[in-house]
C-alpha positions in Angstrom: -34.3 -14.0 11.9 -31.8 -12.2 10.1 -30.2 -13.2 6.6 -26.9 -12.4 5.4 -25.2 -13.4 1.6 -21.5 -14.4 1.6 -20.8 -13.5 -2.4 -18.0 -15.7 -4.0 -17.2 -15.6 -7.7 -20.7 -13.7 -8.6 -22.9 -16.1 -6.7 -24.3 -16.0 -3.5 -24.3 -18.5 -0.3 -27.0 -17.4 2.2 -26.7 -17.6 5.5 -29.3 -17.3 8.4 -29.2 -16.9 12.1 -31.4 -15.6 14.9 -30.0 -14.2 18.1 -30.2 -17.2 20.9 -33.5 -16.5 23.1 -33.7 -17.6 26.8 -37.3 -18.4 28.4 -36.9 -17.4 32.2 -40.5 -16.3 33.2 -39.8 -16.7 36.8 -36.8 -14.5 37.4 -38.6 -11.8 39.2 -40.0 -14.2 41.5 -36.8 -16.0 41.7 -34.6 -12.1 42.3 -36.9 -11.5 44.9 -36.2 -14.8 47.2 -33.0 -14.2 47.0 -33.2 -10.3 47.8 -34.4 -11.6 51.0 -32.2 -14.4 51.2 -29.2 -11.8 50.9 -30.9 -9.0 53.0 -29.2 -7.9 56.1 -25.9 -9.8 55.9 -23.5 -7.0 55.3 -23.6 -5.7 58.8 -24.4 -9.4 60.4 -21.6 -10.2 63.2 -20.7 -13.6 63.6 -20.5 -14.8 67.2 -19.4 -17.8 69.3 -22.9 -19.3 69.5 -24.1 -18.3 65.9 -20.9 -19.6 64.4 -22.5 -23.3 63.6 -25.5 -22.3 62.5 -23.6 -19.5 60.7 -21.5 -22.3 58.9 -24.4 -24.0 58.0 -25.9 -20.8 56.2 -22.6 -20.2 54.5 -23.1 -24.1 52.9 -26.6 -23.3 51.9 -25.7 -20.2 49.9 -22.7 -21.4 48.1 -24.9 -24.1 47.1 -27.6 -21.8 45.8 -24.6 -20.6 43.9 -23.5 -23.3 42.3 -27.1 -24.4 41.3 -27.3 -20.9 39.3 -24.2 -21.1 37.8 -24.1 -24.6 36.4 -27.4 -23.8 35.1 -26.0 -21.0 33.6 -23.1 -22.5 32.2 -25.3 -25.5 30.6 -27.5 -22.8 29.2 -24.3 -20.7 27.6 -22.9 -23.9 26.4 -26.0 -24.7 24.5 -26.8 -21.6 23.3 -23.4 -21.4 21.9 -23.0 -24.8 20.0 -24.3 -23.8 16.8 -21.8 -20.6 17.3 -18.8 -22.8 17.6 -19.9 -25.1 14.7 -20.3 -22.2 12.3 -17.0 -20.7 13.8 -15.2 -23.9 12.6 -16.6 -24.5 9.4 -15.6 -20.8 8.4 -12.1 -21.0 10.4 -12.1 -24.4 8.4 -12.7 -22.6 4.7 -10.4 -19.4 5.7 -7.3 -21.5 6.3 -7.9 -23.6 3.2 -7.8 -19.6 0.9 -5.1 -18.5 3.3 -3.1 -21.2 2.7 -3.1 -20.8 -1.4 -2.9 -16.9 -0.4 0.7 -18.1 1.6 1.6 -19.9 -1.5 0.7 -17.2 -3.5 2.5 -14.2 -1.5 6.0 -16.4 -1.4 6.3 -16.1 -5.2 5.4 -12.7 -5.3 8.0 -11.9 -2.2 10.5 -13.3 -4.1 9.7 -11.6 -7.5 9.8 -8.3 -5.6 13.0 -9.2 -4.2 14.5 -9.8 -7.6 13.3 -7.0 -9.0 14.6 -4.9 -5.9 17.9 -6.1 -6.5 17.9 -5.6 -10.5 16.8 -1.8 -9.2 19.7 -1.7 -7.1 22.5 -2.7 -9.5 20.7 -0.1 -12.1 20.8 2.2 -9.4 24.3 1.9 -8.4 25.8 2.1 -12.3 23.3 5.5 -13.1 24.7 7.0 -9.5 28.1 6.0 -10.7 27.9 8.0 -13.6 26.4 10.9 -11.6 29.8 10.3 -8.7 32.4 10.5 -11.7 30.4 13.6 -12.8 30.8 15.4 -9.3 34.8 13.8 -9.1 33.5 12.3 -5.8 33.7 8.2 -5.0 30.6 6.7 -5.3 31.0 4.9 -1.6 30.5 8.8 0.0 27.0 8.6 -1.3 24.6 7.0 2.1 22.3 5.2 -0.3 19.2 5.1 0.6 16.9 1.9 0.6 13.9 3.5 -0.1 15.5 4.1 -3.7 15.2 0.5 -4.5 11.3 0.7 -3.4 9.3 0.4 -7.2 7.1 3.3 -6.4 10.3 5.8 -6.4 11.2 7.4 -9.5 14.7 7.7 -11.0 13.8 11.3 -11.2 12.9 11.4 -7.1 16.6 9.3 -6.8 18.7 11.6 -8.6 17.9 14.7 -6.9 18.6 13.1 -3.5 21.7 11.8 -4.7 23.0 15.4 -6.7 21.6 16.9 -2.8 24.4 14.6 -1.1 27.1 15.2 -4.0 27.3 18.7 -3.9 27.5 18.7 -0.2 30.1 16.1 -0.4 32.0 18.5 -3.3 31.4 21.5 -0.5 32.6 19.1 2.4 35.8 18.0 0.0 36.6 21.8 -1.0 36.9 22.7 2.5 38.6 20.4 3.9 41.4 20.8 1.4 41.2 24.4 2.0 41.7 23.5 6.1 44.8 21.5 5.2 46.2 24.0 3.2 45.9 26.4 5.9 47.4 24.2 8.6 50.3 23.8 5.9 50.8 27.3 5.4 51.2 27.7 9.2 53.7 24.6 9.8 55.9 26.2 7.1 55.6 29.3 9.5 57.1 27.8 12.3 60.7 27.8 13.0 63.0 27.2 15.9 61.5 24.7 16.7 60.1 23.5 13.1 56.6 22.1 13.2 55.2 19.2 10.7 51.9 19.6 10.1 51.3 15.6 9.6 49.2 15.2 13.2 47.3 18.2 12.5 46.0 17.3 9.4 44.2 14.3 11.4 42.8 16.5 13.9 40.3 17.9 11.1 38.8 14.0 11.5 37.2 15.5 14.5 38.2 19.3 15.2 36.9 22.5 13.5 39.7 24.2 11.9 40.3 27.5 14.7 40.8 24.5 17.5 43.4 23.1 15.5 45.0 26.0 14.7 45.2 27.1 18.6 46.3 23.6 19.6 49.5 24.3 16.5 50.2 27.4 19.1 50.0 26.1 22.0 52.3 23.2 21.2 54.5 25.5 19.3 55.3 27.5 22.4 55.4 24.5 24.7 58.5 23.3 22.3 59.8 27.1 22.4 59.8 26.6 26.7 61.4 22.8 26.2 64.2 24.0 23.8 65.0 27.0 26.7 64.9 24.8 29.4 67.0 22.4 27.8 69.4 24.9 26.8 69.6 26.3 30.7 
């Protein structure tokens, strides 16, 4: 027999059990009739006049079968009861605590929820500050849930944000620098003139050198329009 404690609030609910023992003292002699019972049948070939007495052998064996297995299954079922009773009573306590520990875990869910959303609106006026500091519109920033996690310092948010700033300063600097170049070069252009307007857009989604060989090559494709049109 084996004893077990289940300890709850400093005091101790024993509980006993012995693993379920099965008195079969006859099995050997039982395995051995039907060794010979079984002997011989995997290479037996049913024929025409065998067949009903073959039938009849089939009938007797299932019904060996069954006998064992019922037997078996009254046995299990037996054996198992107190099992299943213990099984319920505990299933029966659990949901009882994990019904107060559902109670429990709502409040706290919401709590954590409020206090991610105070962390957010905190987060959003200090990163504000830090946007107006870099010139750059706080809506460039890709904020990052995990800042609004408790365990993430303001320290462990700021660098992350300054990180995406100064790229976005970088980003900004060049792209003005691009559109100044594609300026530059529509002023250059005369006879035909060029406006530099669709160009401009093309940055959204072209490196700088393509759009400058795509001002070319529509530059001279006007050049070849105005001399056929003069022809």
């Amino acid at each position: 027999m084996t004893k077990d404690l289940i300890r709850f609030e400093n005091e101790d609910f024993p509980i006993s059990f012995k693993p379920a023992e099965v008195d079969f003292p006859g099995y050997q002699d039982l395995k051995a009739k039907v060794d010979e019972l079984a002997k011989g049948w995997d290479t037996y070939v049913v024929t025409s006049k065998s067949y009903p007495y073959d039938k009849k052998t089939k009938a007797e064996l299932n019904r060996i079968r069954k006998a064992l297995n019922d037997r078996r299954k009254e046995i299990t079922k037996q054996a198992s009861q107190p099992i299943d009773e213990f099984t319920a009573l505990i299933k029966g306590l659990d949901l009882e605590i994990k019904e107060a520990v559902d109670h429990i875990n709502e409040g706290i869910k919401a709590f954590d929820e409020k206090a991610r959303k105070d962390k957010h609106q905190q987060n959003l006026i200090r990163l504000g500050e830090i946007a107006t500091e870099y010139g750059v519109a706080l809506q460039k920033l890709e904020y990052n849930p995990k800042w609004d996690n408790k365990s993430t310092s303001w320290k462990t948010i700021e660098e992350e944000a300054r990180q995406q700033f100064e790229a976005i300063v970088e980003q900004e600097k060049a792209r003005k620098e691009a559109e100044q170049v594609i300026a530059n070069k529509a002023n250059e252009y005369t006879k035909p003139a060029m406006t530099a307007s669709p160009y401009l857009q093309m940055l959204d989604y072209k490196p700088l050198p393509d759009v400058l060989t795509q001002m070319d090559n529509d530059h001279k494709y006007l050049i070849e329009q105005a001399k056929q049109q003069e022809e």
